[in-house]
C-alpha positions in Angstrom: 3.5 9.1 -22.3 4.4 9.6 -18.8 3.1 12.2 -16.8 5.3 12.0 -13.2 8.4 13.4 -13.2 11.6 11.2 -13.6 12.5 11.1 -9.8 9.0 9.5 -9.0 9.3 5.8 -8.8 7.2 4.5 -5.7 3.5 6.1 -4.7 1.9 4.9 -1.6 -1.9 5.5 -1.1 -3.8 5.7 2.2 -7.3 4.8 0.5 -9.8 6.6 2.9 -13.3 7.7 3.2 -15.3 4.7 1.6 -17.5 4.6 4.3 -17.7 8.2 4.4 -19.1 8.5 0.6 -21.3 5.6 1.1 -23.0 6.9 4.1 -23.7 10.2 2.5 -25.6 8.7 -0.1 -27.5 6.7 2.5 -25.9 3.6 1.7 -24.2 0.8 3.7 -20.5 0.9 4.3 -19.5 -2.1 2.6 -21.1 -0.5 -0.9 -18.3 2.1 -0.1 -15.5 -0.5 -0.2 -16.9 -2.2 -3.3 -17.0 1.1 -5.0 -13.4 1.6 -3.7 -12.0 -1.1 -5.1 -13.4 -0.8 -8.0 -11.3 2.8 -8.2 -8.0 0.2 -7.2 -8.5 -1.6 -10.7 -8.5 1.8 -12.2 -5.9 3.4 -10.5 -3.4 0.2 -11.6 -4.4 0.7 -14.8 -3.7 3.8 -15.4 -0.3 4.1 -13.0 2.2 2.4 -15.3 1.3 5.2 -18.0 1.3 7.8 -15.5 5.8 6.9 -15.2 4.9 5.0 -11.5 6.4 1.7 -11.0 5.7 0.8 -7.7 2.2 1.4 -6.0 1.5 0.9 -2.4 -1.9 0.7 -1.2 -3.5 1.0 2.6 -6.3 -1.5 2.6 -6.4 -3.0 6.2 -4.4 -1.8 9.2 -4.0 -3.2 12.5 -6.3 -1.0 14.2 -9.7 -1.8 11.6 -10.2 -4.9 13.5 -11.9 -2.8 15.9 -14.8 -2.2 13.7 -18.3 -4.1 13.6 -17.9 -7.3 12.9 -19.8 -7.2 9.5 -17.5 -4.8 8.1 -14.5 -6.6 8.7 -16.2 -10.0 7.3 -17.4 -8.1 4.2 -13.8 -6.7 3.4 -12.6 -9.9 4.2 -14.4 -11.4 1.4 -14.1 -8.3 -1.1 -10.1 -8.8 -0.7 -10.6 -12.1 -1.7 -12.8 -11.7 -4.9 -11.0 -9.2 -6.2 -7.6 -11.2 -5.8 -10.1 -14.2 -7.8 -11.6 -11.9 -10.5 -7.9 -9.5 -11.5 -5.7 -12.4 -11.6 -6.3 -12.9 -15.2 -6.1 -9.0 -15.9 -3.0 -8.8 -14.1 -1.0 -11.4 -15.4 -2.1 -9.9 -19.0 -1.3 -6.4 -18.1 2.5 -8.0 -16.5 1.6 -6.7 -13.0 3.3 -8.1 -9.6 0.9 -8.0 -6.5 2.7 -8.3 -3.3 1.2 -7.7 0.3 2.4 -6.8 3.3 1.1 -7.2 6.9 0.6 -9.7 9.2 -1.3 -12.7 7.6 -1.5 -15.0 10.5 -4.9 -13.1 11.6 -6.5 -13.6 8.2 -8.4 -16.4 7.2 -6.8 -19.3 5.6 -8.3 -19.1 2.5 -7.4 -15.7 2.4 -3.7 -16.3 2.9 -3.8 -19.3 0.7 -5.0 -16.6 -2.3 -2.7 -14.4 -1.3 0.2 -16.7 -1.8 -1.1 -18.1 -4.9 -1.5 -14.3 -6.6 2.2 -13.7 -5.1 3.3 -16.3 -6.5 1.1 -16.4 -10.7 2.1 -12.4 -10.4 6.3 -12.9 -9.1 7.6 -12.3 -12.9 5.9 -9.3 -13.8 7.9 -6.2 -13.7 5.6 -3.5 -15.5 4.0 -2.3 -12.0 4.1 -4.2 -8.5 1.7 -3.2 -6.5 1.8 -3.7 -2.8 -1.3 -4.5 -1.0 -1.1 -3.7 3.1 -3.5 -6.0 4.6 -3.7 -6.4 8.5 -0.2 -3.9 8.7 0.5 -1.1 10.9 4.3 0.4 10.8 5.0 0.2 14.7 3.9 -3.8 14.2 5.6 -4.0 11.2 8.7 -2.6 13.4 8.2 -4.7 15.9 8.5 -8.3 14.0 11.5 -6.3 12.3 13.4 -6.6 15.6 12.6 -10.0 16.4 13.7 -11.4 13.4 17.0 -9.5 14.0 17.1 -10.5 17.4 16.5 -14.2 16.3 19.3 -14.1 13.9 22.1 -12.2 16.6 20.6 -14.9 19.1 21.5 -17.7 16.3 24.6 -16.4 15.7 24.5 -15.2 11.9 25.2 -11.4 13.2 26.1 -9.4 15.6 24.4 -6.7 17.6 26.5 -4.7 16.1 25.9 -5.3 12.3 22.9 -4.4 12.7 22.1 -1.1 10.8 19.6 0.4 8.5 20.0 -2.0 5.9 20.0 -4.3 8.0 16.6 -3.0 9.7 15.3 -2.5 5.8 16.1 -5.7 4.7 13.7 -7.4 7.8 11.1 -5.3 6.9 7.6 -6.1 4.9 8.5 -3.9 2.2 12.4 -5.2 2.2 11.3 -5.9 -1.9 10.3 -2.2 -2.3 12.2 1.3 -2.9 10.6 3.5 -0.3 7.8 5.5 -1.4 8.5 9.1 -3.0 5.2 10.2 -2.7 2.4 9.0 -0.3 -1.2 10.3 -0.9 -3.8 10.5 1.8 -7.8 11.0 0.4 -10.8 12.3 2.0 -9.1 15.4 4.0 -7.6 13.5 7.1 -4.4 14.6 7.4 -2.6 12.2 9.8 -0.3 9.0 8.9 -2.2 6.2 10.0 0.7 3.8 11.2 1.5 3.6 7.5 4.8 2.9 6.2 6.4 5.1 9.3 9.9 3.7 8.5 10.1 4.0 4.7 8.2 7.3 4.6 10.9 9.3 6.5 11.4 11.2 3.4 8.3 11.0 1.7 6.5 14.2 0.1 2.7 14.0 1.4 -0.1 15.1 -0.1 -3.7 15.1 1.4 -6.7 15.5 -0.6 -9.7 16.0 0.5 -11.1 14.0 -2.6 -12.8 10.6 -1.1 -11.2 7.1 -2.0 -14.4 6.2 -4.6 -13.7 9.7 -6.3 -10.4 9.3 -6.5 -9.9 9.3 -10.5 -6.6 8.8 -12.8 -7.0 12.9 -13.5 -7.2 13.7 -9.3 -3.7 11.2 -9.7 -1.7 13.0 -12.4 -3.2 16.8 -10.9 -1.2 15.5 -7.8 1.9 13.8 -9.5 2.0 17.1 -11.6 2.5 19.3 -7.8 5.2 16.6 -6.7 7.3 17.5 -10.1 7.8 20.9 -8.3 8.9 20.2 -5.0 12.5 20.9 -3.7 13.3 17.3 -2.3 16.5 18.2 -0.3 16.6 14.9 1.9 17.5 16.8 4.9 20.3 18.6 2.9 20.7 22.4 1.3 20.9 23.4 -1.6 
């Protein structure tokens, strides 16, 4: 049975402080992320019978290029297995993946998986869950514009037709209900460039539980707190 209240639809994660747990342990980074994702199978398992639907995850953003150069290869190629290895599981469990970003940095290969998932995955309508991979929300913004600008410069609208829809509809997540909830782990309690559009109205929690302890029970403590907030959507009551 579900556990989230009936207005929660869309939860969007900002999955920190891999690193952080690993290094405490005295372990390289990178174990961090595998143990991470390893908590991103379980948390999609469990988030259809916690009453979510859509689940947005924070897994590259625009600024992470600016770490060593071994991290960034190793997460590289742990996106990449883990798209291999839970294409099977997803299909089975009728999950949609979906990412968001901009691909033309990644690899080729990478983008070629990523399209192929997209695509084995379009049908499913149990859970999609959106995977933000090289994305940042001023960039996302930014190619926004230009697409809108491209289309006003071809004709098809006007300058003046363009309006939030409009804006929403050239955005990454055009395919997505913005998020009603977005969760930020390991105690940080800034945005990140995530999602800066589609979270105006977001509630926010901040945990200071790690990504790699981040369990189903943390989930449903949190989704339990979100059933009692006053969502007013800059309105009174």
């Amino acid at each position: 049975m579900s556990n989230a209240p009936a207005t929660l639809r869309h939860v969007a994660i900002i999955m920190d402080g891999n690193g952080r747990w690993a290094t405490s342990k005295g372990w390289p980074r990178l174990v961090g992320h595998r143990k991470g994702s390893e908590r991103v199978k379980e948390i999609v398992r469990a988030a259809p019978d916690l009453g979510i639907r859509y689940l947005t995850v924070y897994a590259f953003s625009t600024e992470n290029w600016k770490r060593s150069t071994e991290e960034v290869l190793g997460l590289m190629k742990l996106f990449g297995r883990y798209i291999q290895r839970e294409a099977e599981a997803l299909s089975r469990e009728n999950v949609r993946m979906c990412f968001i970003g901009d691909r033309s940095r990644l690899d080729k290969k990478l983008q070629d998986l990523m399209g192929w998932i997209e695509q084995r995955t379009m049908a499913n309508d149990r859970l999609t869950v959106t995977v933000a991979i090289n994305y940042g929300g001023r960039d996302e913004l930014i190619r926004a514009a230009r697409k809108l600008a491209l289309r006003v410069a071809a004709g098809e609208i006007t300058a003046d037709q363009i309006d939030e829809a409009a804006l929403d509809g050239a955005l990454d997540t055009a395919h997505l209900p913005d998020p009603d909830l977005v969760i930020r782990t390991s105690g940080e309690t800034r945005v990140s460039n995530f999602l800066l559009w589609q979270a105006a109205y977001s509630e926010y929690e901040f945990t200071p539980v790690l990504w790699p302890d981040f369990t189903p029970e943390v989930m449903a403590e949190i989704l339990g707190r979100f059933g009692t907030r006053d969502r007013r959507f800059g309105g009174v009551k």
